[in-house]
N, C-alpha and C positions, 0 to 999 in steps of 0.2 A: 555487527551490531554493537553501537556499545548502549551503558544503561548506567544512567549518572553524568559518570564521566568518560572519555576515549579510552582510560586506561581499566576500564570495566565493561570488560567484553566477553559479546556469546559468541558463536559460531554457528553456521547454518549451511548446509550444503545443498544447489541448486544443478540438479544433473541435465545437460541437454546434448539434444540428438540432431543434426543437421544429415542433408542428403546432398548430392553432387549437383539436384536437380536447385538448390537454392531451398529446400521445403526443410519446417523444422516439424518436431513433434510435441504433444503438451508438453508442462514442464514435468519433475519430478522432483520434488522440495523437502529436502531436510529439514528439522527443525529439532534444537537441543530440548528437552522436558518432558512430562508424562502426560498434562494436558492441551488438548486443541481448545483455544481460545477461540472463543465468539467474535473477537474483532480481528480475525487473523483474516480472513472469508472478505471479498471485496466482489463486485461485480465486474472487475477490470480482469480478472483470470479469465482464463477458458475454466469450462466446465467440468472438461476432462483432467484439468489439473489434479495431482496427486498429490496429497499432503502425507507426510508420516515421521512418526518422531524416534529421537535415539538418545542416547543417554548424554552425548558429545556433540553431537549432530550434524556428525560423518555418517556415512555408510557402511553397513555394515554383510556377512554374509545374507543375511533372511534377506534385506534392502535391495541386496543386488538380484536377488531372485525375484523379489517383488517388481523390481524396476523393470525386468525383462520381460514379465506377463504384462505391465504395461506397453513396452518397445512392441512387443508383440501384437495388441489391442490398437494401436495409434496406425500400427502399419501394416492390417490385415495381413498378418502372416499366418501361418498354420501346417497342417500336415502334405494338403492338401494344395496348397499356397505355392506360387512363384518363391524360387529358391532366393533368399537376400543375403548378402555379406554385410558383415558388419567389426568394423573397427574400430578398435579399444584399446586402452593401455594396459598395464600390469599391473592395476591395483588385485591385492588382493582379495579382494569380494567379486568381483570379475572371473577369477580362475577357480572356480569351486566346480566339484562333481554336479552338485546341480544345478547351476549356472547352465556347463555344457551340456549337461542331457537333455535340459528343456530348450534349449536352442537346437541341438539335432533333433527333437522331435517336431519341430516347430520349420522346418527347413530353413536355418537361421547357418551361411556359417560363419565360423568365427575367425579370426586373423588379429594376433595380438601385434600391435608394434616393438618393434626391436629397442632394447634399454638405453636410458636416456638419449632419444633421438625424438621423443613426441613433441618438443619444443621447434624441430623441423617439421617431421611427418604429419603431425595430428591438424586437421584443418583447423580446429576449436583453437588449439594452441596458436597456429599460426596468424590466423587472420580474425577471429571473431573475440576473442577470451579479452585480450585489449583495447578496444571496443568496448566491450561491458565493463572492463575497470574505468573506464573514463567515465559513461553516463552514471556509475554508480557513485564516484564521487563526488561526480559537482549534484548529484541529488543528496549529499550527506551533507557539502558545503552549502548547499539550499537549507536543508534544515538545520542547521549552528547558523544561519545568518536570521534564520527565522527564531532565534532565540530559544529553539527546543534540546530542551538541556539529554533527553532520551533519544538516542533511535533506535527504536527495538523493533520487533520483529512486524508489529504491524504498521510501523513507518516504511520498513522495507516492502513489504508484501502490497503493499498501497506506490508505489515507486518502481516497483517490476514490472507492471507489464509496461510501463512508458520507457525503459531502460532498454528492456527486449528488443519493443519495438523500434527502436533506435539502433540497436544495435546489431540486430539479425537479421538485414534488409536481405532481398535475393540477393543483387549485386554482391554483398561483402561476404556470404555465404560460397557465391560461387567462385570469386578470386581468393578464397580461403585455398579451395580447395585446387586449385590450377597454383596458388603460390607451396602449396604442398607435394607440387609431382605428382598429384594420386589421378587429377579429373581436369584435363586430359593429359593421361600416366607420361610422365617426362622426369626421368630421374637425376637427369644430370640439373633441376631444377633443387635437391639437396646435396648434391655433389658441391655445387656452387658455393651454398652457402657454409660450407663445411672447411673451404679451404679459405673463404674470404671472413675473416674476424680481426679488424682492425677498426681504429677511432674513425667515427664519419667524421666526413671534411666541412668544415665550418660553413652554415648556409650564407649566403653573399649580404652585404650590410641594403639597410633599406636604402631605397634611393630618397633623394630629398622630398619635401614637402611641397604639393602642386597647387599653383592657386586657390583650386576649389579646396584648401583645409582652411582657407582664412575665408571663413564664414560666420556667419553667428553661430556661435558655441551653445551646446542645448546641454552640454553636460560638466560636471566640475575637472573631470581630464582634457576634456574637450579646451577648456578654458585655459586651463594650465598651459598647456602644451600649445595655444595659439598666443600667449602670452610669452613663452620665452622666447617662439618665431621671430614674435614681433619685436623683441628687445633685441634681437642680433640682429634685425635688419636697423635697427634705429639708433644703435650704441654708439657706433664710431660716428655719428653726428652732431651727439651730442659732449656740452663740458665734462668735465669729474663731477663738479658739485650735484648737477644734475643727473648723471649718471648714478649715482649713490642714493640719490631722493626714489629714482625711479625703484632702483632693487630693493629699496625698503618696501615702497609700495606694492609692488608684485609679491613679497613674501608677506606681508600684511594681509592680502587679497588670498592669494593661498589659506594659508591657517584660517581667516574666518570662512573660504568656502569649503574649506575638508569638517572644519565643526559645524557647520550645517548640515553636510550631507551626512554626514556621520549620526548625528542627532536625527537628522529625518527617516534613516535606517530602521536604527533603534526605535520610534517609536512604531514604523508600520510593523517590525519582528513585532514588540512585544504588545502590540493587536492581536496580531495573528495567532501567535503562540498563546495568547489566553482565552482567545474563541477556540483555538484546537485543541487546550489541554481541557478546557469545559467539557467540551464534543467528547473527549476520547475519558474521560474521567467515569464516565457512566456505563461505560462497557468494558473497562478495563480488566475485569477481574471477571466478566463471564468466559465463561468455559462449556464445551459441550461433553456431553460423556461418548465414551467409546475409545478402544484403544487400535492399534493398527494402523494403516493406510488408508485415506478418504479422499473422493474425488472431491475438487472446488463445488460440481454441481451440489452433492449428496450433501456437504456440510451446508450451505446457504439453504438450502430446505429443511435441516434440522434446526439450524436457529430460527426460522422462519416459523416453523410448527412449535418454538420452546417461547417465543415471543407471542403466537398464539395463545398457549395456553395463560401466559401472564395479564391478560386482558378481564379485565372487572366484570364479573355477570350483574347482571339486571336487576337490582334491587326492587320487592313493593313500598311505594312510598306511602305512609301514613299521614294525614293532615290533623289536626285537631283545632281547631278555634271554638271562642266563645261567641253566638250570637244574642241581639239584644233582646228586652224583653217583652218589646213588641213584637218579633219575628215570632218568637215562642207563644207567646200566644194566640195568634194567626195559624200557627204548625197543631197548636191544641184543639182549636176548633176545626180544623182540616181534616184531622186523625178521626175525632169524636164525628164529626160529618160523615166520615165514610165507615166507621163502624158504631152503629148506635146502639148495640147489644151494651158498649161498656161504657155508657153514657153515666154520671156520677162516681164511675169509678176512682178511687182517690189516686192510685197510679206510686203512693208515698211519697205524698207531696206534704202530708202531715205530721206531724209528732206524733198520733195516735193510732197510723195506719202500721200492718203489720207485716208489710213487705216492702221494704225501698228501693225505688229504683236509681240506680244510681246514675244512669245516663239523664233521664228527667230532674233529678236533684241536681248535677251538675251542670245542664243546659248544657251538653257537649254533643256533639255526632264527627262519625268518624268517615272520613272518605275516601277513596281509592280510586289514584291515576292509574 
């Protein structure tokens, strides 16, 4: 993430678990700070997702024991439970005393891989991890073209599960694991790669341009690149003078179509970027309390009951108007009509009377919707 600028960066750690069968597990997400943010929470996570924060926001011992009662929860394991292997590297929150005892109690075993070799063995390293660095860029190159000068953690967390899902098809899950030797176990499959580390051989040049490119052009590359076709087919036809007229012209046509496109960019980014920074401006700074590890479901029902309770109760609304003084008079004879015990009653409607009232003196009455 950066925040600013590229060269103002957090970090945030994204743990995941794949199986031989192509199946992954929720995620489990690191996040550097002390508060869980209100706009971190998106409905594009699974529910099960795991949020939890660190100071760095790497993993740490308590993280890695935490993450294993999830691995555990995701994959119905237990004491009880079909025995599962499970393969790791050598970080060290991985190798802790209680790491492995909750995993032997858990019928979990364990198998570390051998030092720097997970760049072979480890499926994630092998076939999938590459992968997610590609969609995760061109979602970062999507926002710098959308003129958003931040991507912090709720731009990413809004960007993962479309990245995910991109990225951890069965298919490329399960050739992870078959390019790894482990599923189905074939060793001389890092044997291989162990002896062969030389320059790849240059891929073959494009073959040329086939009728169907000289079409009408729907794009400014499009254009370009059917334009200088067309000049190598038409060149040696034509004079010098002519020839010269033309390349001006083509460079002429260029430049004003890369400043149009360039201009038309720019202005749908900075639409977009000012209807999203509006959007994100009003939640930027909520926060939920609680410290710890929280699933995707549990936080979106805390903000959900914290935006409840911000909701305006039901005011009684008061009216007051002046009516005329015909109504009032009509209201007076109405009154005295239906009680004629207080028939001349003055009511302090006089200088002289010894009690005022003051809704009759000021012709007012009050009403309630």
């Amino acid at each position: 993430m950066f925040f600013d600028s590229p060269a103002n960066r957090k970090s945030s750690t994204v743990i995941e678990a794949i199986s031989a069968t192509g199946r992954t597990i929720a995620l489990y997400i690191i996040l550097a700070g002390k508060r869980r943010m209100q706009n971190w929470f998106n409905l594009g996570l699974e529910s099960t997702t795991i949020f939890d924060m660190s100071e760095s926001g790497f993993t740490n011992d308590r993280i890695g024991v935490s993450w294993l009662k999830h691995f555990i929860h995701e994959t119905n394991s237990g004491p009880t439970a079909p025995k599962k292997l499970l393969l790791y590297d050598g970080y060290g929150s991985h190798d802790t005393k209680e790491f492995k005892q909750l995993a032997q109690e858990n019928n979990i075993i364990l198998y570390m891989f051998p030092p720097h070799l997970t760049h072979l063995m480890q499926p994630l390293d092998v076939g999938c991890f590459q992968t997610y660095k590609h969609f995760h860029k061109l979602a970062v190159h999507q926002a710098v073209r959308n003129m958003q000068l931040t991507y912090d953690y709720s731009c990413f967390l809004q960007d993962l599960p479309g990245i995910r899902e991109k990225a951890l098809t069965e298919k490329t899950i399960v050739s992870a694991w078959a390019k790894a030797g482990l599923f189905p176990l074939d060793p001389n499959m890092v044997l291989k790669k162990m002896k062969q580390y030389s320059d790849p051989e240059p891929d073959d040049e494009l073959p040329p341009h086939c009728e169907s490119f000289f079409q009408t052009p729907k794009t400014v590359r499009h254009t370009l690149k059917l334009g200088e076709a067309l000049a190598k087919r038409i060149d040696h036809k034509l004079s010098s003078p002519t020839r010269k007229h033309m390349e001006s012209y083509r460079k002429g046509c260029e430049q004003v179509l890369r400043v149009a496109d360039i201009q038309q960019g720019d202005l749908i980014a900075i639409q977009t970027a000012t209807k999203e920074s509006i959007r994100r401006k009003a939640t930027n700074r909520n926060y939920i309390v609680g410290k710890g590890p929280i699933s995707a479901k549990a936080a979106i029902q805390a903000v959900a009951e914290k935006e409840a309770r911000k909701r305006p109760k039901k005011k009684l609304v008061l009216e007051v108007s002046d009516d005329d003084d015909d109504d009032d008079d009509s209201a007076d004879n109405e009154y005295e009509s239906l009680h004629p015990e207080l028939l001349g009653w003055d009511n302090g409607q006089s200088s002289m009377a010894c009690v005022r009232d003051p809704f009759r003196e000021q012709q007012d009455f009050i009403a309630f919707n």
